[in-house]
C-alpha positions in Angstrom: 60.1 -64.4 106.8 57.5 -62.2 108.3 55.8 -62.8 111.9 52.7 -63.6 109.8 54.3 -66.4 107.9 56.4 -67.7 111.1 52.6 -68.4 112.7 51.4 -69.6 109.4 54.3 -72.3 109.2 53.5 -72.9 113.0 50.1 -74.0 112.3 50.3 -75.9 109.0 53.3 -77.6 110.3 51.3 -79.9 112.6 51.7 -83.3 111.3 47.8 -84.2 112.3 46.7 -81.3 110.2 48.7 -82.7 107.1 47.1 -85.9 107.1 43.9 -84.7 107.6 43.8 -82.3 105.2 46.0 -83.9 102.6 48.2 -80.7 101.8 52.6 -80.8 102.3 53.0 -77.6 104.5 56.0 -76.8 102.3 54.4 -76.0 99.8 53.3 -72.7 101.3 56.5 -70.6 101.6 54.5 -67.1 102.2 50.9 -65.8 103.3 50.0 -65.5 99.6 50.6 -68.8 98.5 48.5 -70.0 101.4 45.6 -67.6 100.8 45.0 -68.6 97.3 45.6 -72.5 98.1 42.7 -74.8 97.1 43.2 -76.5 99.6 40.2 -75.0 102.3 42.2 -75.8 105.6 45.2 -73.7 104.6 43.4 -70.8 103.0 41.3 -70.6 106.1 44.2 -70.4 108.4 46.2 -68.0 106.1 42.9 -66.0 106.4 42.5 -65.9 110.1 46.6 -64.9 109.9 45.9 -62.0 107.6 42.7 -60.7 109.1 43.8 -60.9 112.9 47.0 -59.4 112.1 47.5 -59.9 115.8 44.6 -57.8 117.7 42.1 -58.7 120.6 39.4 -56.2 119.9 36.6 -58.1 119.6 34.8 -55.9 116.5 38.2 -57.2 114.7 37.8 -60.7 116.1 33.9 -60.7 115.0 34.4 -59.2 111.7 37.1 -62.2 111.2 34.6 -64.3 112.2 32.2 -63.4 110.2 34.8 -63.4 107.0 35.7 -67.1 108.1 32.2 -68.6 108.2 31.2 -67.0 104.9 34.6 -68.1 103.1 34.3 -72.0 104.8 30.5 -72.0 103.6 30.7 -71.1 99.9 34.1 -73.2 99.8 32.7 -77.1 101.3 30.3 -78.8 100.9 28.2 -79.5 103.9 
């Protein structure tokens, strides 16, 4: 398991999370599986995973940023 899928697992394993967003975090064993998820709330996060990929520059951080809100507003319905 790679450090990326250790924080993935982190995240999706909280239990408030689950019940919120109806999805059974085992049933995202790697960072693939999790990016192409229907499920919204776990794609996003595997996103934010992926596209960090651990850095604090904050061109990186924006560019995430701007990936995220673009992904979250042509995936819900607001």
């Amino acid at each position: 398991m790679t450090n990326k899928e250790r924080m993935l697992h982190m995240v999706l394993d909280n239990r408030k999370l689950q019940d919120e967003y109806k999805y059974d975090e085992s049933d995202y064993e790697d960072l693939y599986s999790a990016l192409n998820s229907d499920n919204v709330v776990v794609a996003t996060v595997a996103r934010i995973i992926k596209d960090l990929d651990g850095s604090d520059e904050e061109s990186v951080q924006k560019k995430v940023y701007k990936t995220i809100v673009q992904y979250l507003n042509s995936n819900l319905i607001l």
